[in-house]
MARFIVEX-13552 format. One record per residue (C-alpha): residue in one letter; residue number from 1; y, x, z. Coordinates in pm, whole numbers, plus 32768, in hexadecimal, padded with zeros to 4 digits. Example, Ala and Ser with C-alpha at 12.3 -4.5 7.8 and 13.67 -1.06 7.14 Angstrom:
# residues 2
+---------+-----+------+------+------+
: residuo : num :   yy :   xx :   zz :
+---------+-----+------+------+------+
:       a :   1 : 7E3E : 84CE : 830C :
:       s :   2 : 7F96 : 8557 : 82CA :
+---------+-----+------+------+------+
This chain:
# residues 380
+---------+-----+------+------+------+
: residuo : num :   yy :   xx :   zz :
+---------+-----+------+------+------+
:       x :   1 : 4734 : D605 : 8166 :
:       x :   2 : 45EA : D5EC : 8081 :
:       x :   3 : 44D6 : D6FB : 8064 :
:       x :   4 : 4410 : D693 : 7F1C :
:       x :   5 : 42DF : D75C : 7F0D :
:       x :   6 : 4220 : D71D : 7DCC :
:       x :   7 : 40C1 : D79A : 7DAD :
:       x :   8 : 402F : D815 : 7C55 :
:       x :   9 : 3ED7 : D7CE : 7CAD :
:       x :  10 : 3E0E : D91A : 7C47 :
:       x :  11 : 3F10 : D9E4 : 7B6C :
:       x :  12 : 3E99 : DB1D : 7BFC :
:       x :  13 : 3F4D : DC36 : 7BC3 :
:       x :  14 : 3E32 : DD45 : 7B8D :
:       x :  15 : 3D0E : DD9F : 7C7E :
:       x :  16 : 3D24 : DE07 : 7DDA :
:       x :  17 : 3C97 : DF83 : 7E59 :
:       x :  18 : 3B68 : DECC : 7EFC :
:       x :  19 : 3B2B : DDDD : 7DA0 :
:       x :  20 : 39E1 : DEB3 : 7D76 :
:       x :  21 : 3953 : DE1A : 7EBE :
:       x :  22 : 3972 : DCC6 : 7E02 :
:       x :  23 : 3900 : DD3E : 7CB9 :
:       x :  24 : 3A67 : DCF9 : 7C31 :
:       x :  25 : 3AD0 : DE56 : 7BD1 :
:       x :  26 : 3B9F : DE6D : 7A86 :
:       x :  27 : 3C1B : DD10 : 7A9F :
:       x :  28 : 3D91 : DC8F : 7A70 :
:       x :  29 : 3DAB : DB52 : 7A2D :
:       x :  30 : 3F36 : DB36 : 79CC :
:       x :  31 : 3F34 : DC72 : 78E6 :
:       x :  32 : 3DEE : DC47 : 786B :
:       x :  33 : 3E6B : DAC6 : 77F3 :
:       x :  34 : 3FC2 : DB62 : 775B :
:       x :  35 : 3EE4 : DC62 : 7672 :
:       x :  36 : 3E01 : DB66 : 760D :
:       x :  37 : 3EE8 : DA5B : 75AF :
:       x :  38 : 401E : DAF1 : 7571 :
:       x :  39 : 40F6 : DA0E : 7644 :
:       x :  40 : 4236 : DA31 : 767E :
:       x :  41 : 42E2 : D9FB : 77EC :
:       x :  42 : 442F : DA38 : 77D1 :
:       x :  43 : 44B1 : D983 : 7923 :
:       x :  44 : 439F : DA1F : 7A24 :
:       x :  45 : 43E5 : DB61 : 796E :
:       x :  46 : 454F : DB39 : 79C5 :
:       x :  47 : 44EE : DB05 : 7B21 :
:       x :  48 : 4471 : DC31 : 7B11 :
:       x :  49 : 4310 : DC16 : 7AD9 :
:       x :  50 : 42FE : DD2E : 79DA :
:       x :  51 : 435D : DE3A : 7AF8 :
:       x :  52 : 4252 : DDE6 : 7BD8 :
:       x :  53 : 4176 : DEF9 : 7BEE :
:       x :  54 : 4039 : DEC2 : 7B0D :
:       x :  55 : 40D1 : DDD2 : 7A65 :
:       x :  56 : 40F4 : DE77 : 78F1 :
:       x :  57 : 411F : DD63 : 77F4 :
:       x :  58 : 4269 : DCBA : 783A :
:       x :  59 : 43C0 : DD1B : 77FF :
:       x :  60 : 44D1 : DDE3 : 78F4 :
:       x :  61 : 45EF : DCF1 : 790A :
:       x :  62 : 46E9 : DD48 : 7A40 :
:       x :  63 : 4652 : DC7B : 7B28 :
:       x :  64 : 46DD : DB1A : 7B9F :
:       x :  65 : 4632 : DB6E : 7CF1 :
:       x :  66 : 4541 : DC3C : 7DC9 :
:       x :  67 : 43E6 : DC77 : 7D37 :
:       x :  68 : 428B : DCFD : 7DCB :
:       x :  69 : 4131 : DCBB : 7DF1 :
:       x :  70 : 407C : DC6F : 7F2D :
:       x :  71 : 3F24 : DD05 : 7FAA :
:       x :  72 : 3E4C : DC34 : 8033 :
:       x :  73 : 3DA0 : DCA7 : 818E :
:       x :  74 : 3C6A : DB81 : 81D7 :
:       x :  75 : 3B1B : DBA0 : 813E :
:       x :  76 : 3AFE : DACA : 8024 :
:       x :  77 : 3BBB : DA68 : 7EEE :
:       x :  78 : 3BC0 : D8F1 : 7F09 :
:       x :  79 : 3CA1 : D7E0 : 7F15 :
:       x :  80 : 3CB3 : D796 : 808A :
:       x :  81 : 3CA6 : D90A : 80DF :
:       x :  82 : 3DF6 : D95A : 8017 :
:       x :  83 : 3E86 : D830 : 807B :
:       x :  84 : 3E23 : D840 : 81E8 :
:       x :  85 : 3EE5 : D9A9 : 81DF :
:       x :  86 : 4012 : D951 : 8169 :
:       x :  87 : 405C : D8AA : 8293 :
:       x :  88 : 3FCA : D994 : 8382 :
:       x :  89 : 3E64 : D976 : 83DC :
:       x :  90 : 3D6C : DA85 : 8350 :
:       x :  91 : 3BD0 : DA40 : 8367 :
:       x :  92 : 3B37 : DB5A : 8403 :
:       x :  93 : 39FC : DAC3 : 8306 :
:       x :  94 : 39DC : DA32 : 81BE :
:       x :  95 : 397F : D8C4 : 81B6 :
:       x :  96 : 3821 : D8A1 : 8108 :
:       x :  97 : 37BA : D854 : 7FDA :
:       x :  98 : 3682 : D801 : 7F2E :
:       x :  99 : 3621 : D8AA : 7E01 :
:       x : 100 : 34C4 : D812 : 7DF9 :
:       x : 101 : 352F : D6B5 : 7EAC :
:       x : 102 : 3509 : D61E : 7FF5 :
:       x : 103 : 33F9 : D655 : 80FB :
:       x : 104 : 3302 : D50E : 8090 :
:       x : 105 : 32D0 : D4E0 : 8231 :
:       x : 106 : 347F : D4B0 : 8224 :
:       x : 107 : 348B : D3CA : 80EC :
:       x : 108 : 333E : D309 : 8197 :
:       x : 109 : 33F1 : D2BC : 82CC :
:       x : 110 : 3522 : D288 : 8240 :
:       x : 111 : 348A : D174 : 8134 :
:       x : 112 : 33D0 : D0E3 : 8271 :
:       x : 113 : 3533 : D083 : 8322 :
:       x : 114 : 35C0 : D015 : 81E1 :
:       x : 115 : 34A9 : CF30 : 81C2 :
:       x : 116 : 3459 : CF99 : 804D :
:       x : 117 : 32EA : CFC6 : 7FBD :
:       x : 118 : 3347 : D159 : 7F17 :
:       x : 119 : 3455 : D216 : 7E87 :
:       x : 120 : 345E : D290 : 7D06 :
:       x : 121 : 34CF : D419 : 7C93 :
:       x : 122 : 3527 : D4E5 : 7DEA :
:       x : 123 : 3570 : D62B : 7D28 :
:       x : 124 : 369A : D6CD : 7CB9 :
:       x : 125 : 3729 : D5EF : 7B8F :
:       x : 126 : 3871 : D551 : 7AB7 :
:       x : 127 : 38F3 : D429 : 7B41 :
:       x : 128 : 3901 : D3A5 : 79D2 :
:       x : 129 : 37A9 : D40D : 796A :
:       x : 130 : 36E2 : D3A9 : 7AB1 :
:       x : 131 : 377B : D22C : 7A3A :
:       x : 132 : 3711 : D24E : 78F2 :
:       x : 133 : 35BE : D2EB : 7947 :
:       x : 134 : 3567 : D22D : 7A58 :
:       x : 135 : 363B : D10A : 7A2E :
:       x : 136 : 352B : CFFD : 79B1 :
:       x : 137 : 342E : D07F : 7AAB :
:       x : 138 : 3520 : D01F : 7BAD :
:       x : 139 : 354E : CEF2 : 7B26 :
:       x : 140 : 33E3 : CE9E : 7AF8 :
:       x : 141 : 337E : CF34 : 7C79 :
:       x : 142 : 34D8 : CECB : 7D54 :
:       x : 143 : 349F : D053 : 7DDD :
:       x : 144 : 35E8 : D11A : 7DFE :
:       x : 145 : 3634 : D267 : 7D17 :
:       x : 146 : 366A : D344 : 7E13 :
:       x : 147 : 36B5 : D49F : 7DA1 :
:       x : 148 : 378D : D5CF : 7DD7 :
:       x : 149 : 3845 : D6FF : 7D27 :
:       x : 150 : 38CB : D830 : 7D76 :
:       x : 151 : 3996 : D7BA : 7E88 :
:       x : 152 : 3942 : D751 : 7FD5 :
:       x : 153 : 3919 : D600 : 7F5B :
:       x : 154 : 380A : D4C8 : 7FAE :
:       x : 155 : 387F : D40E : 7E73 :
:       x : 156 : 37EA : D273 : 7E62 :
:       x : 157 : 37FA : D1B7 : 7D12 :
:       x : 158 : 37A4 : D04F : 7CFB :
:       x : 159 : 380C : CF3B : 7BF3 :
:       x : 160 : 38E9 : CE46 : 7C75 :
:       x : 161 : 37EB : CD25 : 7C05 :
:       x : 162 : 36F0 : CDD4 : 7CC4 :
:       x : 163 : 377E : CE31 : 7E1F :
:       x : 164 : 38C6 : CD8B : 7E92 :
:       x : 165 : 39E6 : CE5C : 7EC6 :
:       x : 166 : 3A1E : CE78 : 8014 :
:       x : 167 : 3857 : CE8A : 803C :
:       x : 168 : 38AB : CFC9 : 7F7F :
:       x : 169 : 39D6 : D02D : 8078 :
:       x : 170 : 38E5 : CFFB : 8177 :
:       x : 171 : 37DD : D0D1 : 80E3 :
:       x : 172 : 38B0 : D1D7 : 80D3 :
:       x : 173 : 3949 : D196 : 8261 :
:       x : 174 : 37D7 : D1AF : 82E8 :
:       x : 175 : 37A2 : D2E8 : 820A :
:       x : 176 : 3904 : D3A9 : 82B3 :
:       x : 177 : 3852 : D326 : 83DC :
:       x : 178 : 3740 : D3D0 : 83D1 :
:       x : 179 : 37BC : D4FE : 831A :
:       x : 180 : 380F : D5F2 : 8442 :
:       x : 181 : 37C2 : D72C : 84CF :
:       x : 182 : 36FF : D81A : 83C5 :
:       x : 183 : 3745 : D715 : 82BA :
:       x : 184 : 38BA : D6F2 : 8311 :
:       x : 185 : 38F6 : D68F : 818D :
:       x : 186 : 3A5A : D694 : 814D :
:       x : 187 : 3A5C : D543 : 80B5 :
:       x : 188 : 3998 : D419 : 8069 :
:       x : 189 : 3A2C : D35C : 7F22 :
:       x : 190 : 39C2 : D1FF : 7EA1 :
:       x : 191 : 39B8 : D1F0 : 7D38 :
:       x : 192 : 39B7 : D08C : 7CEA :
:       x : 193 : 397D : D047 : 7B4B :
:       x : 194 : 3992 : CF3A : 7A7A :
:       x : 195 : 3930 : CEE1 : 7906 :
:       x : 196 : 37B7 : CEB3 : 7850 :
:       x : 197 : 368A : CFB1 : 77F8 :
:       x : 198 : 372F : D097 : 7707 :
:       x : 199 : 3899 : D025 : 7768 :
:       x : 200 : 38BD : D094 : 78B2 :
:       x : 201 : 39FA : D108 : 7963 :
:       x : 202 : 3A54 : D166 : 7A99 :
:       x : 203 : 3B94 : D09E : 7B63 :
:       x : 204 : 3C33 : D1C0 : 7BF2 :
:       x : 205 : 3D45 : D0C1 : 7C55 :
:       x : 206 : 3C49 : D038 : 7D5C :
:       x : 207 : 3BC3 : D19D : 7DAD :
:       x : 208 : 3BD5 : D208 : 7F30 :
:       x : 209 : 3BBA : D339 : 7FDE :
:       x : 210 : 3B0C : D339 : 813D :
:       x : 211 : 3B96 : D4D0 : 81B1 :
:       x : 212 : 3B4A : D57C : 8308 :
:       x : 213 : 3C88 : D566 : 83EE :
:       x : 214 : 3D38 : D697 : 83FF :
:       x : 215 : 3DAF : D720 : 8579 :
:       x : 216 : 3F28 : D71E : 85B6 :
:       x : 217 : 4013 : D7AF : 8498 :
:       x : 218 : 4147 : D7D5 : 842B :
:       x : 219 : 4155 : D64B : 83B1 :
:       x : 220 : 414E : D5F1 : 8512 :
:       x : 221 : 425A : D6E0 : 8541 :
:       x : 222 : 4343 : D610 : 8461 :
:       x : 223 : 42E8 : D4CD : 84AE :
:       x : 224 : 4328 : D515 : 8621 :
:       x : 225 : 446F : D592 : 85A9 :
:       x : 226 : 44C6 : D42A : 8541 :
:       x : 227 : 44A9 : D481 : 83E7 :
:       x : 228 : 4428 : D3A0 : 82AB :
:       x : 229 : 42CA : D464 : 823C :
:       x : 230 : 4262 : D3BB : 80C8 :
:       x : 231 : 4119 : D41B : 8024 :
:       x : 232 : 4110 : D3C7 : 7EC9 :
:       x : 233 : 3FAA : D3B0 : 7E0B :
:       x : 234 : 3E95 : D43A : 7EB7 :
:       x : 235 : 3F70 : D511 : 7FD7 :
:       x : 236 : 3F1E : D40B : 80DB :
:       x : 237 : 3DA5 : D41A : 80A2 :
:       x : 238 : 3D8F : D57B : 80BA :
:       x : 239 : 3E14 : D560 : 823B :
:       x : 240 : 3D4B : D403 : 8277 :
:       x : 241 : 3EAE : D369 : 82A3 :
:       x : 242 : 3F2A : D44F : 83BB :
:       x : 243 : 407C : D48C : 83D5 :
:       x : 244 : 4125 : D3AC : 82C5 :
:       x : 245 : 421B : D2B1 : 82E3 :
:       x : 246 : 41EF : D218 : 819A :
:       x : 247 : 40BC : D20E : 8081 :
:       x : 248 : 411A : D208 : 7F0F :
:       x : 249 : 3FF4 : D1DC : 7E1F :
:       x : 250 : 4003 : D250 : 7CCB :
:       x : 251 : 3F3A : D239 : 7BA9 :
:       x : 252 : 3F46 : D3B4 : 7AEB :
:       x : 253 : 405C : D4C2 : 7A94 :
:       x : 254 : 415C : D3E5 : 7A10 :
:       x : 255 : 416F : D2EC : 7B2B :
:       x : 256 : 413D : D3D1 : 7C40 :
:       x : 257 : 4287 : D474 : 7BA6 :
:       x : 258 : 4352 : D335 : 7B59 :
:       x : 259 : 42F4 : D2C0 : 7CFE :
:       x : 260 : 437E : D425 : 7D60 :
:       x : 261 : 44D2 : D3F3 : 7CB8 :
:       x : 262 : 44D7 : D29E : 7D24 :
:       x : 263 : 447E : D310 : 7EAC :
:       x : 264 : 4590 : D42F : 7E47 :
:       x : 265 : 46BA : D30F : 7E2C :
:       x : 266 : 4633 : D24F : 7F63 :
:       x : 267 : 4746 : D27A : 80A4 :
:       x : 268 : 464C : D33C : 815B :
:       x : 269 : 4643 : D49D : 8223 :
:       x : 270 : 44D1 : D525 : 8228 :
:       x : 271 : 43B7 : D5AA : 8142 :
:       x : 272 : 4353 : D507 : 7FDC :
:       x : 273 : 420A : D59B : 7FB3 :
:       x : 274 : 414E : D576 : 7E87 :
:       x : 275 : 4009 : D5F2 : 7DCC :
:       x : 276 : 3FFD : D5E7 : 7C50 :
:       x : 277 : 3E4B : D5E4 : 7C1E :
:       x : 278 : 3E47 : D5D4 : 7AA2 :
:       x : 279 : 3E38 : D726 : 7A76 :
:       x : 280 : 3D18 : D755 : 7B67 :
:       x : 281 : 3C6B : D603 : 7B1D :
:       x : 282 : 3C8F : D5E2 : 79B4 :
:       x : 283 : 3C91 : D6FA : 7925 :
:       x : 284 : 3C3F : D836 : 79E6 :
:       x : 285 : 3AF2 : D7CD : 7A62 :
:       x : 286 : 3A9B : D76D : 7906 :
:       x : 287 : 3AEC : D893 : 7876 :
:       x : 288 : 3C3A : D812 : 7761 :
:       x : 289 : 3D25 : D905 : 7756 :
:       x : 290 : 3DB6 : D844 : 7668 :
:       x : 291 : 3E01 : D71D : 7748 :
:       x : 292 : 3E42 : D81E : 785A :
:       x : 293 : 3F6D : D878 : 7790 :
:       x : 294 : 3FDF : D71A : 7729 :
:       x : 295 : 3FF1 : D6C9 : 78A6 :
:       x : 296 : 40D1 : D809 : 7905 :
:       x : 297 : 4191 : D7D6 : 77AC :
:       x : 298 : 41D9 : D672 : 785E :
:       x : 299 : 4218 : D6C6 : 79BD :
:       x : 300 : 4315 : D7C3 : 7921 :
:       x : 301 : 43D0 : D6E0 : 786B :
:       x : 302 : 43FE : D627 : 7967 :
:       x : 303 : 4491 : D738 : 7A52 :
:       x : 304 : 4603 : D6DE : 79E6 :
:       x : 305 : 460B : D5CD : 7A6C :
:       x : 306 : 456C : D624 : 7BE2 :
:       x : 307 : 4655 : D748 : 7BDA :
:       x : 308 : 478E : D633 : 7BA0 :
:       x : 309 : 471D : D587 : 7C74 :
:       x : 310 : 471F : D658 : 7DBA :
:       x : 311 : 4862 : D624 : 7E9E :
:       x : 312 : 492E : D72D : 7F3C :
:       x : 313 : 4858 : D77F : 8042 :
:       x : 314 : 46EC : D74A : 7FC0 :
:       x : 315 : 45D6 : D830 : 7F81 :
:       x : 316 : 44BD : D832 : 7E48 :
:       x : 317 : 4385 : D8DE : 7E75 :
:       x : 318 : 4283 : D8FD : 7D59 :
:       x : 319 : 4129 : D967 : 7DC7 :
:       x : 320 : 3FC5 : D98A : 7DA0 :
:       x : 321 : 3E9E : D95B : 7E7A :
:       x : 322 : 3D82 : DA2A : 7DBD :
:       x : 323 : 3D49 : DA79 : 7C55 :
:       x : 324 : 3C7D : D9BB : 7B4B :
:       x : 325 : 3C4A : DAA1 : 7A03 :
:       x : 326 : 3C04 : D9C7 : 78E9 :
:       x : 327 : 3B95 : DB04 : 781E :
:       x : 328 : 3A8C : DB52 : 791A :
:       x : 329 : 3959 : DB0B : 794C :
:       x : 330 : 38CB : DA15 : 7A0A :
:       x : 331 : 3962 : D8FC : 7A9E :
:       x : 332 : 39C8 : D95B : 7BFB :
:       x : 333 : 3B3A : D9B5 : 7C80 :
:       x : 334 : 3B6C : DB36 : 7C8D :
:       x : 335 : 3C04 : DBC5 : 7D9F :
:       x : 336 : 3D83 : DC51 : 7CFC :
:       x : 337 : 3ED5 : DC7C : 7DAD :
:       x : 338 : 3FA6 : DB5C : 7DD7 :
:       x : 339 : 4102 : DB23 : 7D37 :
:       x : 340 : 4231 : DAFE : 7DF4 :
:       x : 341 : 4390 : DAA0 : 7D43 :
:       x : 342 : 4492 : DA3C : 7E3B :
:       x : 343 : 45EF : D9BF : 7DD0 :
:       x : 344 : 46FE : D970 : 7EEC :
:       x : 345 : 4847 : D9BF : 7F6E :
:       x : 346 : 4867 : DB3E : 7F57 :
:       x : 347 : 46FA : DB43 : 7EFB :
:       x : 348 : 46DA : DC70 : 7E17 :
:       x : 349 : 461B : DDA6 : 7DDC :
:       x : 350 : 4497 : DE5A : 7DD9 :
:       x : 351 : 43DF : DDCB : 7F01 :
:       x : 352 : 42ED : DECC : 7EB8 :
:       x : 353 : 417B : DE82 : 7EFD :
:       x : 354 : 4138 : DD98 : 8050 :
:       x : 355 : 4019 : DDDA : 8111 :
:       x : 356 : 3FB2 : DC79 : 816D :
:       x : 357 : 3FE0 : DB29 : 80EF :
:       x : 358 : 4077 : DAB6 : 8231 :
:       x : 359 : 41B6 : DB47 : 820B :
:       x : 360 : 4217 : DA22 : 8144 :
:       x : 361 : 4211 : D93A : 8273 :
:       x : 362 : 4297 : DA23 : 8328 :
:       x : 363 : 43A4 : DA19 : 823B :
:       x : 364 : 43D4 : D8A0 : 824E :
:       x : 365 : 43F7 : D894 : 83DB :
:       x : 366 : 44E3 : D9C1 : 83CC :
:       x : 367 : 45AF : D8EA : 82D2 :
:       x : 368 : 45BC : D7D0 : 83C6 :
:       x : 369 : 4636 : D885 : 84CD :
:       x : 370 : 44AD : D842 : 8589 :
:       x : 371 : 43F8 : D92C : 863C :
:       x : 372 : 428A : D97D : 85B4 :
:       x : 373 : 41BB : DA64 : 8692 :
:       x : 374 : 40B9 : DA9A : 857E :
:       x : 375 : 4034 : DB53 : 846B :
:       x : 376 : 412E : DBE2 : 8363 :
:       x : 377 : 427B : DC59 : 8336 :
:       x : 378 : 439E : DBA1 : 82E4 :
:       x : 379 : 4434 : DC18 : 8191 :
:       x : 380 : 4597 : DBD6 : 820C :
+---------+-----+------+------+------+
């Protein structure tokens, strides 16, 4: 038996009660995208997104399987947050972030250890603009771009003429070093980039994620169960590696997708896990509806063949972590409900509105037949 839980990386599903608190009030990024653009989603409506409540711009189809939408309990409205719920650990505090950069004592010391002269940017910025901006300066000085964004992230650019790769991996290792305590930043990235002044472009292929370690979850769970646990794109990342049997990289929607289906016809019992970022990455944070609605237009169309491709016994989950409104403003993730689609044997029905995240891992050990002591509550 397979679970294959597929994340839609911020398709939101309308703001939370306590969106106000995070100035994110009125937001909703799926319906909001489906006005704008006019897309049409015929297979996640016959999943039964359409019935979901707040959900008012898709089709009623009998449903193909159970539908709902997921609140989500910790403070924040992040990447690692949503993800860290799902499988059962809540923060009891939002990880920081720094809307006006890093403290210059923390970037000092940490430029000290690394053994470079200064540091370029440290404010909130694009990934794509700090290399164009700053780019040649780096080039010129040898200092790092270090900058941030809405997330709890300690971002570090540097040209791959300029710093090796692995100088830059080690940049960012010292830097999740030293990040701890009251600047617990949920992850440190290296950006490595490529190109010349006026041509440059980031190699997300090379791209790596330094995350805090989350405490014991329900991936533990299953991997102490014996089972195969495969993290596809950036799942393995978000949980620094813990609890996964296998790591499958992938380069954006498409290929994150085509891995899945692969994983799906692999001899295996355990948990494909994947995260589809496009949404979030490329388009959401920049504000393009219209891309936002190519990349559910594709993920869509390529429903069919996940759905054929599930055995007897297996179980599809669709989700979301957070929301992303690309008809907002500003640039930052806004805190929305998550989707939950579930197809499986028997699997069928309103699964109303959760109150946490967690009770999809919850779920998955309960599907295993593997006791989970934790947060949430299993939807079987």
């Amino acid at each position: 038996m397979k679970v294959v839980a597929v994340v839609l990386d911020s398709v939101g599903l309308g703001y939370l009660p306590d969106a106000p608190r995070f100035g994110d009030e009125g937001a909703d990024t799926l319906d909001h995208t489906v006005l704008k653009t006019g897309v049409a989603l015929p297979h996640l409506a016959a999943l039964g997104l359409g019935w979901v409540p707040g959900v008012h711009t898709l089709p009623r189809p009998k449903p193909l399987g159970a539908f709902g939408r997921m609140r989500e309990v910790s403070p924040g409205k992040d990447t690692t947050t949503g993800h860290w719920e799902f499988v059962g650990v809540y923060l009891d505090r939002p990880f920081p972030t720094y809307p006006e950069g890093f403290p210059e004592e923390l970037l000092r010391a940490w430029a000290e250890r690394v053994g470079v002269g200064g540091w370029l940017l440290n404010r909130p910025y694009s990934g794509t603009e700090a290399i164009r901006d700053f780019g040649e300066a780096h080039l010129k000085t040898g200092y790092p771009i270090v900058y941030t964004s809405a997330d709890s992230v300690f971002q570090v650019a540097a040209h791959l003429e300029a710093v090796p790769l692995e100088e830059l991996y080690r940049f960012c290792q010292v830097a999740r070093e030293m990040l701890k305590g009251e600047h617990r930043v949920a992850r440190v990235i290296a950006r490595p980039f490529a190109g010349e002044p006026g041509g440059f472009y980031r190699r997300e292929d090379l791209r790596k994620d330094f995350a805090l370690e989350p405490p014991r979850n329900v991936l533990d769970v299953l991997l102490e169960g014996g089972l195969e646990v495969v993290g596809v794109g950036k799942i393995p990342d978000i949980y620094a590696g813990r609890g996964f049997t296998r790591e499958v990289k992938s380069k954006d929607n498409a290929d994150g997708l085509e891995k899945t289906l692969a994983l799906m016809g692999e001899p295996f019992s355990g948990l494909v896990f994947a995260n589809l970022v496009d949404f979030d990455a490329k388009y959401g944070h920049r504000r393009d509806p219209l891309g936002y609605a190519r990349a559910l237009s594709e993920v869509d169309a390529f429903l069919p063949k996940l759905l054929s491709a599930l055995g007897p016994e297996d179980h599809l989950f669709l989700v979301s972590d957070h929301g992303n409104d690309p008809t907002f403003f500003g640039t930052d993730h806004t805190r929305e409900y998550g989707m939950l689609l579930w197809v499986g044997p028997g699997v069928e029905g309103d699964l109303g509105t959760r109150e946490s995240f967690a009770d999809l891992g919850a779920t998955w050990a309960r599907a295993f037949g593997l006791p989970w002591e934790g947060p949430g509550k299993s939807l079987l």
